[in-house]
N, C-alpha and C positions, 0 to 999 in steps of 0.2 A: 402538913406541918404548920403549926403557928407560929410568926413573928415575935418578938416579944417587941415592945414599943421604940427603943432606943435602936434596935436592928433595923424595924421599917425607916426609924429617920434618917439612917445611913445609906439605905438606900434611894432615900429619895433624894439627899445631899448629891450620893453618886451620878445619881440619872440626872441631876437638876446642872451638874458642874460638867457632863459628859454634854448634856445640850447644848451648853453656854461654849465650850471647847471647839464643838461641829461648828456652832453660829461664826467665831473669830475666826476657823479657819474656811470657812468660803467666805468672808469677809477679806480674809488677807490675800486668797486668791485670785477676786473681783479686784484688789488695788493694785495687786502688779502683774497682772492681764493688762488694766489700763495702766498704769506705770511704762509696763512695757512698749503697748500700742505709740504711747504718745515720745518714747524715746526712739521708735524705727522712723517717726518722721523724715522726711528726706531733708526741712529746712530744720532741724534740731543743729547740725554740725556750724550754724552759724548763730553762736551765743557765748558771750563772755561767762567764767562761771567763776562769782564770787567767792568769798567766806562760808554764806548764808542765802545764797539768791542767785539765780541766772539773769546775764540781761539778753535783750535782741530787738533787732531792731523793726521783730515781727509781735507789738503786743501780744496776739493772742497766745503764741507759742510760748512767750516771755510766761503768761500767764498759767498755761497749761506744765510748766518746768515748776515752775514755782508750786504749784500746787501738787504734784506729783511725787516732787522732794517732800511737802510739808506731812503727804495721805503717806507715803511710806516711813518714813518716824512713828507716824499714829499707828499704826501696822506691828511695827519695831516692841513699839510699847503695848499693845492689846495683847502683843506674842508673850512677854513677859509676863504679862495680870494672867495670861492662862495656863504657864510654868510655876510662878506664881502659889495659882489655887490650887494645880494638881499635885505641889509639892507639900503643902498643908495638908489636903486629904491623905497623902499618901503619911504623913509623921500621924494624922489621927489613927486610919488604917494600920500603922506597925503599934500604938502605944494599945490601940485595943485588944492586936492581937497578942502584944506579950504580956497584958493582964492576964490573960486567959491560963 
């Protein structure tokens, strides 16, 4: 059975947005893997926790909170861009099939 053209570009849309979907989520899994790791620390329980910001009076930790907060937001937001795009596909997906 053959494609007709506008069919194959649907499916490459789907494979191309199903890749980009796998990639964010072991992406978001690798962040709160490490998210997590760096929140079991035993010296985490000693840090002020701002508005916006942890302090402590262990830079590095100071540093690793901070950044853990900042990669989980980024996480937050990749999860939406790929709710996002599969909510797009899915309205092109119904408008094609009620043409039909």
């Amino acid at each position: 059975m053959e494609r007709s053209g506008s069919e194959s570009n649907m499916v490459w849309a789907v494979g191309l947005i199903l890749g980009i979907a796998c990639g964010c989520a072991v992406y978001t899994a690798i962040v709160i893997e490490t998210t997590l790791a760096t929140l079991q620390n035993s010296k985490t329980m000693v840090v002020l926790i701002g508005a916006n910001s942890f302090a402590s009076d262990d830079p590095t930790l100071e540093r690793q909170l901070n950044q853990a907060s900042h990669t989980l937001a980024t996480a937050c937001e990749v999860s939406y861009g790929v709710v996002t795009a599969g909510l797009i596909i899915a309205i092109g997906l119904a408008i094609r099939v009620l043409k039909k």
